[in-house]
C-alpha positions in Angstrom: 74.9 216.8 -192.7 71.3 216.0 -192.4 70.6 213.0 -190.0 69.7 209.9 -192.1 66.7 208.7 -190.4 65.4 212.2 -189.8 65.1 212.4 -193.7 64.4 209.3 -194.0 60.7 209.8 -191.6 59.7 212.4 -194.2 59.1 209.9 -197.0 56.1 208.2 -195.1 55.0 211.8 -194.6 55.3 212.3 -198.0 53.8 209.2 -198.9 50.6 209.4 -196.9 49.7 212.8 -198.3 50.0 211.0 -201.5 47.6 208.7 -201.3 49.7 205.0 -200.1 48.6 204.0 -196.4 52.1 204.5 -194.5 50.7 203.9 -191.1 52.6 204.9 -188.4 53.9 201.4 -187.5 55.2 201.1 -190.9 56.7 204.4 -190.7 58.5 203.3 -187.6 59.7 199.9 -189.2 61.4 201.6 -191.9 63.1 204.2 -190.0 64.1 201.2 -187.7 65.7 199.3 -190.7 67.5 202.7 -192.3 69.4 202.8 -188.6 70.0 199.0 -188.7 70.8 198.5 -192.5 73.0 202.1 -192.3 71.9 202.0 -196.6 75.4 202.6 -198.4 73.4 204.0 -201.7 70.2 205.4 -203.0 69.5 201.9 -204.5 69.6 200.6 -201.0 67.5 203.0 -199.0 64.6 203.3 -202.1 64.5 198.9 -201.5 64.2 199.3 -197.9 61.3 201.9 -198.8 59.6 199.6 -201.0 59.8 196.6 -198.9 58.7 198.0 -195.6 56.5 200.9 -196.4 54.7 199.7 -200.0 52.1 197.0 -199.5 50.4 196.4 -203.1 52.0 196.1 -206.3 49.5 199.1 -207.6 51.6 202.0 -205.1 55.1 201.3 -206.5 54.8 204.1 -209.0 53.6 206.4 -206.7 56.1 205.5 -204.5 58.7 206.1 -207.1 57.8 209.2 -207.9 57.5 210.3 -203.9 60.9 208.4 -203.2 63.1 210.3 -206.1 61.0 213.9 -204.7 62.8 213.3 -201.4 65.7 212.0 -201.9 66.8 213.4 -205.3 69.9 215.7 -204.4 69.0 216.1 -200.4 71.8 213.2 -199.6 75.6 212.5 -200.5 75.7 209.3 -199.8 79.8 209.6 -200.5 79.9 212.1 -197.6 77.3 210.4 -195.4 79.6 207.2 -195.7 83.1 209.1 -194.5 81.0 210.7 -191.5 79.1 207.7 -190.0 82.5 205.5 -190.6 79.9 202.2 -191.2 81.3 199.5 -193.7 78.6 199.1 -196.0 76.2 196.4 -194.8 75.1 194.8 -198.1 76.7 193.8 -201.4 80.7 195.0 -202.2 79.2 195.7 -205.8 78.9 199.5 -204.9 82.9 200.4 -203.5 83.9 200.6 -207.1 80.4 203.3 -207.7 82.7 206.9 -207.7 79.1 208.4 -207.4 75.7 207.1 -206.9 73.0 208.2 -208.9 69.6 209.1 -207.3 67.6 206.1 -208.7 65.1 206.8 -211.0 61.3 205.2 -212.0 62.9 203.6 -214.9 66.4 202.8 -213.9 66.9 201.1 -210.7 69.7 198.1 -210.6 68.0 195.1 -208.9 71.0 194.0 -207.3 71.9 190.9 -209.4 75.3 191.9 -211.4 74.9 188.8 -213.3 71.9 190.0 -214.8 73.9 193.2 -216.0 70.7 194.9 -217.0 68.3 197.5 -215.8 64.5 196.5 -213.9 61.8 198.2 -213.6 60.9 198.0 -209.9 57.3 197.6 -210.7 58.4 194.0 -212.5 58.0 191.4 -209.6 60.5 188.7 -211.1 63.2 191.5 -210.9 62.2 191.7 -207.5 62.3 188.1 -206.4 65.7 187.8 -208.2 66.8 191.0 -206.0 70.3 189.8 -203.9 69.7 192.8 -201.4 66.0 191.7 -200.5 67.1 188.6 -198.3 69.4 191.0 -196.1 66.7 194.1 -195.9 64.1 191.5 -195.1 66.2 189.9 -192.4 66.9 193.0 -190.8 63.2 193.7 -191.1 62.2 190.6 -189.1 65.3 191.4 -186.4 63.1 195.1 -186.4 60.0 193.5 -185.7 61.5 191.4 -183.1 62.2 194.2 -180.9 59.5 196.0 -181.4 57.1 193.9 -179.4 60.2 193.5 -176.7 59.3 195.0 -173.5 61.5 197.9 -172.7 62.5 196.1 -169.4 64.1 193.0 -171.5 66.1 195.5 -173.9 69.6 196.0 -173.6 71.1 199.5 -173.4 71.7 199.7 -177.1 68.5 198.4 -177.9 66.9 201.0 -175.5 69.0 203.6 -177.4 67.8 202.7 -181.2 64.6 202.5 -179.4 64.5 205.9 -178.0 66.0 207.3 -181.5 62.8 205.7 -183.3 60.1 206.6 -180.9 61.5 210.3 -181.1 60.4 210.8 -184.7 57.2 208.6 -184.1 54.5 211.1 -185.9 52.3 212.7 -183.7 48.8 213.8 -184.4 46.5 216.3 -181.6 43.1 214.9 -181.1 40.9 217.6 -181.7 38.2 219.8 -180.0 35.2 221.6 -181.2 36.2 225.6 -181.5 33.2 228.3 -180.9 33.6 229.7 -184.5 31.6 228.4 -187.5 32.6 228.2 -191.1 31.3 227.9 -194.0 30.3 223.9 -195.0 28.9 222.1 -197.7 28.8 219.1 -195.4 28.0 220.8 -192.3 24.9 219.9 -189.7 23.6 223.9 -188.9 22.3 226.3 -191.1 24.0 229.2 -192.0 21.0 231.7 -192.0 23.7 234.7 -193.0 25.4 232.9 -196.1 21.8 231.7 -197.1 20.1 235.4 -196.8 23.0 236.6 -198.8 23.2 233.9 -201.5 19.3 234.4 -202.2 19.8 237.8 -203.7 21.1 236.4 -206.9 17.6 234.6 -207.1 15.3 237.5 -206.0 15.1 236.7 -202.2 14.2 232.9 -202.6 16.3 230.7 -200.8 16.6 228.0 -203.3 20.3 227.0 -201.8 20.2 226.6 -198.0 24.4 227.7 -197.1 25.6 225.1 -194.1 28.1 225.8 -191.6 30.1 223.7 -189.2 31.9 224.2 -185.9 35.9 225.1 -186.4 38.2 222.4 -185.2 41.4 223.1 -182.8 44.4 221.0 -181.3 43.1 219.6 -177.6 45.6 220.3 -174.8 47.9 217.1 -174.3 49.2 216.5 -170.9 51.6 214.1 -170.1 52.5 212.9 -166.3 55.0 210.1 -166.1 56.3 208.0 -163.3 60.2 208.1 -163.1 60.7 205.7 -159.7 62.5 202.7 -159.8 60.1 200.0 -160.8 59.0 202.8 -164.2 63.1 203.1 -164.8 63.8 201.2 -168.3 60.2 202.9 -169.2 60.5 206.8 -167.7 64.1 207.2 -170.3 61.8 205.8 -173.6 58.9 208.2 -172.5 61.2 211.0 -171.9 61.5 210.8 -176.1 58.0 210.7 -176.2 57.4 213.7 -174.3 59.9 215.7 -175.9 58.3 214.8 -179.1 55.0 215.9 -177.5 56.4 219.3 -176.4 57.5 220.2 -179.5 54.8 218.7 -181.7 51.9 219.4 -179.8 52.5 221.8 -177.5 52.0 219.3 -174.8 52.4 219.9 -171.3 54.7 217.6 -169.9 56.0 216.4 -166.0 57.7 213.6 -164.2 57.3 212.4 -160.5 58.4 210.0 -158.3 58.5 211.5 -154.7 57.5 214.5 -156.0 56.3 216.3 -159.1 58.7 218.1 -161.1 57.3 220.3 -164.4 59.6 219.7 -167.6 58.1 221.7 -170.4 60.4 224.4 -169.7 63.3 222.8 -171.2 62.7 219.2 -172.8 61.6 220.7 -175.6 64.7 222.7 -176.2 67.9 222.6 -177.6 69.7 219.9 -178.4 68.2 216.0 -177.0 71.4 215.6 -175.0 71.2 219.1 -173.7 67.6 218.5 -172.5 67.8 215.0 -171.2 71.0 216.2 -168.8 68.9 219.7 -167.9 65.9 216.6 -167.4 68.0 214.9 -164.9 69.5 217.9 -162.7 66.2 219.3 -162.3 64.4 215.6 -161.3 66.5 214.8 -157.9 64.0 212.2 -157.1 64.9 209.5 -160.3 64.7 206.2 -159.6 63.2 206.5 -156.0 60.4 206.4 -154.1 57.3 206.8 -155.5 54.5 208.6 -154.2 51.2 208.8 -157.2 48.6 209.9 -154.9 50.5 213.5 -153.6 52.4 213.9 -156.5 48.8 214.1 -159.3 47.6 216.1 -156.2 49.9 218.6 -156.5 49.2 218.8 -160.3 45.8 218.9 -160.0 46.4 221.8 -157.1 49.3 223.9 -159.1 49.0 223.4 -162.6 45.6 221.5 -163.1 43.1 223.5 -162.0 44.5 227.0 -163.5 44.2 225.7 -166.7 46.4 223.5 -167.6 44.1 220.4 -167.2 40.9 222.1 -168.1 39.6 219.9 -171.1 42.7 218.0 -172.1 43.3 215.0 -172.5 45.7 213.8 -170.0 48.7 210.7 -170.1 49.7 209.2 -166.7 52.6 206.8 -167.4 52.6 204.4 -164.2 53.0 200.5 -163.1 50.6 201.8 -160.4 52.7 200.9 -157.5 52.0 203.5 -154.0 53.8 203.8 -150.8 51.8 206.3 -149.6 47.7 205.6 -148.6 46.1 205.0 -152.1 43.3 206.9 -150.9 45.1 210.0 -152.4 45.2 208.4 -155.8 41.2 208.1 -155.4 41.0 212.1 -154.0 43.4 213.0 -157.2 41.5 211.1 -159.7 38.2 212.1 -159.2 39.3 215.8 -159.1 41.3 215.3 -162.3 38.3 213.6 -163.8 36.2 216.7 -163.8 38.6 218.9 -165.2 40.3 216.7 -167.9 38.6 215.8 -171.4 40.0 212.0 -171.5 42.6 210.6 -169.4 44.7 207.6 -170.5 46.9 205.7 -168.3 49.4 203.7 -169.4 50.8 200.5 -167.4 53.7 198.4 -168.5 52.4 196.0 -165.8 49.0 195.5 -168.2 51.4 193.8 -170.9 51.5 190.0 -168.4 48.9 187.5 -169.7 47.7 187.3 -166.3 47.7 190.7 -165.1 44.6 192.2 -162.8 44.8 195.9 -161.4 45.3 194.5 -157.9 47.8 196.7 -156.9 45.8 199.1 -154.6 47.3 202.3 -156.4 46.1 201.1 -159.6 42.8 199.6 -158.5 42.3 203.0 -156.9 43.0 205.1 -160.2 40.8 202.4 -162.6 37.6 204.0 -161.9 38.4 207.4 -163.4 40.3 206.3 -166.2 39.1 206.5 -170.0 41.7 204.6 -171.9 44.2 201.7 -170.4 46.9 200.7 -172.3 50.1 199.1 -171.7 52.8 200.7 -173.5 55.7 198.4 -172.8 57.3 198.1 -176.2 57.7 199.9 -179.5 54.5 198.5 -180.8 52.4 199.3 -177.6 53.5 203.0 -177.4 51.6 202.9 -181.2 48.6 202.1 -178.7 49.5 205.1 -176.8 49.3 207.7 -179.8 46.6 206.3 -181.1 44.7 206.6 -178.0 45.8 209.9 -178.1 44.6 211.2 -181.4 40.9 209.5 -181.1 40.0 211.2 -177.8 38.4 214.0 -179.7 35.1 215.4 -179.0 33.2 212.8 -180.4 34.9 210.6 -177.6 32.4 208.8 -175.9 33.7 208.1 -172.2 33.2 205.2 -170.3 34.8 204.8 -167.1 36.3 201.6 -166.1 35.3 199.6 -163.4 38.2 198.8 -160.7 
């Protein structure tokens, strides 16, 4: 059996494509309420859809049409019921349904069994009147709730939904400029070959002048995050985040604390389970010391300057925090600067109202960084993607003062 929520992050996919804004947040909000809500029916899951992903009255008949292309025969709700062993969270009205239906444009119950009649989900007084809204939109605002929780305040379950959602958190490349041309209406350069050849037709005038632009490819992602004590309720979210990267992007991805330990290998593989425990016997150093400076030295020396920095734009996750001189931090830096594309550090710590890079780690990494964001909760890492996918080549990058 297909995983719920897994199906369930195709329909903003789907959605997007088709012309309705599902953002990534939203996408994340309604994959958080499908795990929360555990929808006992198609009627349920297509009124979560429409009230966390749907944001003007005009995209409910695309969204119809996009929900029923989905869903229509992909889930036994029947059989998904027996398997997860949930009691149904919303009305009793559907134990004595043998069978749902796939709901339909044109015949979708609205959840009032007084009303005994079919709506139309475009009709907004069908709506209001819906009994099942009060509950989805409850569960919505408990959603949002955690989502601008800092990891470090969650409880283990909530860390565990958390990591579920921010593994199938979309994740787009930021791009780079490729050495090949093609053929552009809207490009900037002329293409003198396509324009000699297309002047045949008109006896060697050049009436139409062919354009060309530059080919666009995925940029290199690297990802570096701190796994020492102080990052610990933040290194076990990331881990998600890289293995989503991995497998998404290609990224490169590694862990340090004392020391700098290369994951790529195997987070990506297999089962999550599988790579998390292969994760941990290969990372001795969890939760301990934490040493920034030698550790991004080493990268820089073994992995970064053989290619696997070389124009990429490159994630250090860490609160910043140095035992060793944080003069090395400063050496690795500015060594890492001239090789990487962008680099984006991300610093729970940044979160506080008050915050100031004081820590002398930190203030000794500022200078060289492009992007600083905090990261701390469901809604920052949305920061963190972001920053991500706009560090393209038309990046302009200003380094920050300490």
């Amino acid at each position: 059996m297909a995983d719920l929520a897994a199906i369930a992050a195709s329909l903003g996919e789907v959605l997007h494509r088709s012309g309705i804004p599902a953002t990534p947040e939203r996408q994340a909000r309604f994959a958080a309420s499908v795990v929360d809500i555990a929808p006992g029916t198609l009627d349920e899951l297509y009124w979560i859809g429409r009230v966390t992903l749907v944001s003007e009255r005009g995209q409910i008949e695309i969204y119809d049409k996009v929900f029923d292309q989905v869903f229509r025969g992909i889930i036994d709700f029947d059989q998904y019921l027996r398997q997860s062993q949930k009691p149904m969270p919303m009305n009793s009205k559907h134990a004595d349904e043998s069978k749902p239906a796939s709901p339909s444009t044109g015949d979708r119950k609205d959840g009032n069994d007084s009303a005994g009649s079919a709506a139309t989900p475009g009709d907004v007084a069908d709506e209001s009147e819906s009994s099942d809204e009060p509950a989805i939109l409850a569960a919505v605002s408990e959603t949002e709730l955690l989502r601008d929780r800092s990891f470090a305040e969650c409880s283990q379950d909530e860390l565990n939904l958390i990591a579920a959602l921010v593994a199938k958190l979309p994740l787009v490349p930021p791009r780079r400029a490729s050495r090949r041309s093609a053929r552009n209406n809207h490009g900037n350069e002329l293409d003198m070959r396509a324009t000699i050849r297309t002047s045949r037709s008109t006896g060697g005038d050049p009436i139409r002048l062919e354009m060309k632009k530059k080919k666009e490819r995925p940029r290199r992602v690297v990802l570096i995050a701190d796994v020492s004590g102080s990052m610990e309720p933040y290194a076990r979210v990331y881990m998600h985040l890289m293995r989503g990267a991995v497998q998404a992007l290609h990224a490169e991805a590694f862990v340090f604390a004392t020391r700098l330990t290369r994951l790529t290998r195997f987070i990506g593989q297999g089962k999550p389970d599988q790579a998390y425990a292969k994760v941990a016997e290969n990372t001795p150093d969890w939760s301990g010391g934490t040493r920034i400076g030698k550790a991004l030295l080493a990268f820089v020396r073994d992995h970064g300057q053989r290619g696997v920095a070389r124009g990429a734009v490159v994630v250090i996750v860490s609160d910043g925090w140095e035992i060793d001189d944080p003069l090395y931090i400063e050496q690795a830096m500015s060594r890492l600067s001239r090789l990487a594309h962008h680099i984006i550090w991300v610093n729970p710590r940044k979160a506080s109202v008050d915050y100031e890079p004081l820590v002398r780690g930190m203030s000794a990494a500022l200078p060289y960084v492009d992007t600083f964001v905090s990261g701390h909760s469901l809604r920052a890492i949305q920061d963190v993607l972001e920053a991500i996918h706009r560090a393209t080549d038309s990046t302009q990058i200003r380094r920050r003062a300490a």
